[in-house]
C-alpha positions as CSV (number, residue, x, y, z in Angstrom):
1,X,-14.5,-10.8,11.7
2,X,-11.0,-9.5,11.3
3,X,-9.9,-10.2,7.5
4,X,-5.8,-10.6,7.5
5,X,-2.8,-10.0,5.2
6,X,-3.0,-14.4,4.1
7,X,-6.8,-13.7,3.8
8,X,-6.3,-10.8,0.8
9,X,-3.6,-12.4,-0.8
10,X,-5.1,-15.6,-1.1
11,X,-8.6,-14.4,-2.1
12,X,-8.0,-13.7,-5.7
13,X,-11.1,-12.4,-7.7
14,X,-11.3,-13.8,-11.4
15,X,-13.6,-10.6,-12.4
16,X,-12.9,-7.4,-11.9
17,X,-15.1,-5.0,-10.0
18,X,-14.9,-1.6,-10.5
19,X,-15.6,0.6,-8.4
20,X,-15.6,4.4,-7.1
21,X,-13.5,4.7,-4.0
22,X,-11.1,6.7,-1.9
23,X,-7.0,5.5,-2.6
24,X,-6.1,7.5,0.0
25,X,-8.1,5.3,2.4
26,X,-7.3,2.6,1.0
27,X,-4.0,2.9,1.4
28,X,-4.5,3.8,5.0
29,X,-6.5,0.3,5.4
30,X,-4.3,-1.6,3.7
31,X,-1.1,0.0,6.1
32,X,-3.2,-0.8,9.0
33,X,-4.1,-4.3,8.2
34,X,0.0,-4.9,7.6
35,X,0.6,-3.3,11.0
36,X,-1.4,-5.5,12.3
37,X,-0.2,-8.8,11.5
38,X,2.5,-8.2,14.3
39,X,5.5,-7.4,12.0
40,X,9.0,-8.4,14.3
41,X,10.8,-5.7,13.1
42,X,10.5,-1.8,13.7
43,X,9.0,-0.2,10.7
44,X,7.7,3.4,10.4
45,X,4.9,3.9,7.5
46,X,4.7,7.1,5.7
47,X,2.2,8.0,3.2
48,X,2.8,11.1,0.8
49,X,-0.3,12.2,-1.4
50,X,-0.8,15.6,-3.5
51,X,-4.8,15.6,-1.7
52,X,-6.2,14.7,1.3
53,X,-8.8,12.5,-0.9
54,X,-7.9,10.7,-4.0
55,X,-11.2,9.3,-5.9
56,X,-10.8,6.7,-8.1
57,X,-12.5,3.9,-10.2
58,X,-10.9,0.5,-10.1
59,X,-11.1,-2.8,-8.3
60,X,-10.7,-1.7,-4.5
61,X,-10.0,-5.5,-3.8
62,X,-6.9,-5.9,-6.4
63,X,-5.4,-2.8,-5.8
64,X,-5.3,-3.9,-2.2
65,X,-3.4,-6.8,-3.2
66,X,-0.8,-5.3,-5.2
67,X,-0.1,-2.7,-2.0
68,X,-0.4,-5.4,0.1
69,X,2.7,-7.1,-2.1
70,X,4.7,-4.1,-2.5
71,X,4.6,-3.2,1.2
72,X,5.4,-6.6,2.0
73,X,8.5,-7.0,-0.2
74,X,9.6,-3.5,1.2
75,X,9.2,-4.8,4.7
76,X,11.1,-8.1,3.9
77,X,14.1,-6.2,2.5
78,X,14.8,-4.2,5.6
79,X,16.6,-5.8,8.4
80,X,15.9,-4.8,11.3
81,X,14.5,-1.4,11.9
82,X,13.1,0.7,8.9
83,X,10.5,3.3,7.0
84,X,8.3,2.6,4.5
85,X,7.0,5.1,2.6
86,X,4.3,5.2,0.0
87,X,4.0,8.2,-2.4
88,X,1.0,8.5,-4.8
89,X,1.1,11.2,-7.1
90,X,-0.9,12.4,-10.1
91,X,0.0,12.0,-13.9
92,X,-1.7,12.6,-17.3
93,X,-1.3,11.0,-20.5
94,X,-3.4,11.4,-24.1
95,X,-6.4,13.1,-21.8
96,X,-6.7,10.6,-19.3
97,X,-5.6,10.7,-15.6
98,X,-3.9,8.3,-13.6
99,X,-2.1,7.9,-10.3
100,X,1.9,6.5,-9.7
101,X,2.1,5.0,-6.5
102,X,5.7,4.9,-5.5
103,X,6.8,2.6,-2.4
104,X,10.4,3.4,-1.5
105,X,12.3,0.8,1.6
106,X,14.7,2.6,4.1
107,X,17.0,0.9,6.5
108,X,18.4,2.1,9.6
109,X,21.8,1.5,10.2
110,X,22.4,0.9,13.9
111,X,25.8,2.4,14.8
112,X,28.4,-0.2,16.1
């Protein structure tokens, strides 16, 4: 059974599982699932990580969620024809290590 983009938004979990997984595949899930919920515009994905493999503990399910959002809202602000590009990148603070997962829009301007 083919989950969807409603499916994972809707299906909210009150407690968090944590997890060890892979962001980088997740990420690459997560784009696939968008792609296909046949999107009407023309939209490139691009996804920009410091390591081929990212392993992390978290809740796979609402991390999806919250890229599944972002992604979303990026799509929605570009008109017609577009990149989306996701950027994780490493950061430390007081000792412990976390990950900044940047999702930038870009529109294509057709030429008149």
């Amino acid at each position: 059974m083919k989950q969807t983009v409603i499916d994972c938004v809707v299906s909210r979990q009150n407690n968090l599982v944590k997890r060890e997984f892979d962001l980088v595949v997740l990420i690459e899930q997560t784009l696939e699932l968008i792609r296909n919920t046949r999107i009407k515009k023309q939209i490139t994905f691009t996804v920009n990580r410091f390591a081929p493999s990212i392993p992390i503990v978290a809740d796979d399910d609402q991390i999806k969620q919250v890229l599944i959002n972002v992604i979303l809202n990026a799509i929605d602000a570009i008109a017609d024809e577009g990149a989306v590009e996701i950027s994780v990148k490493p950061e430390k603070s007081e000792g412990a290590m976390f990950y900044i997962i940047t999702v930038y829009k870009m529109a294509i301007q057709k030429k008149k």
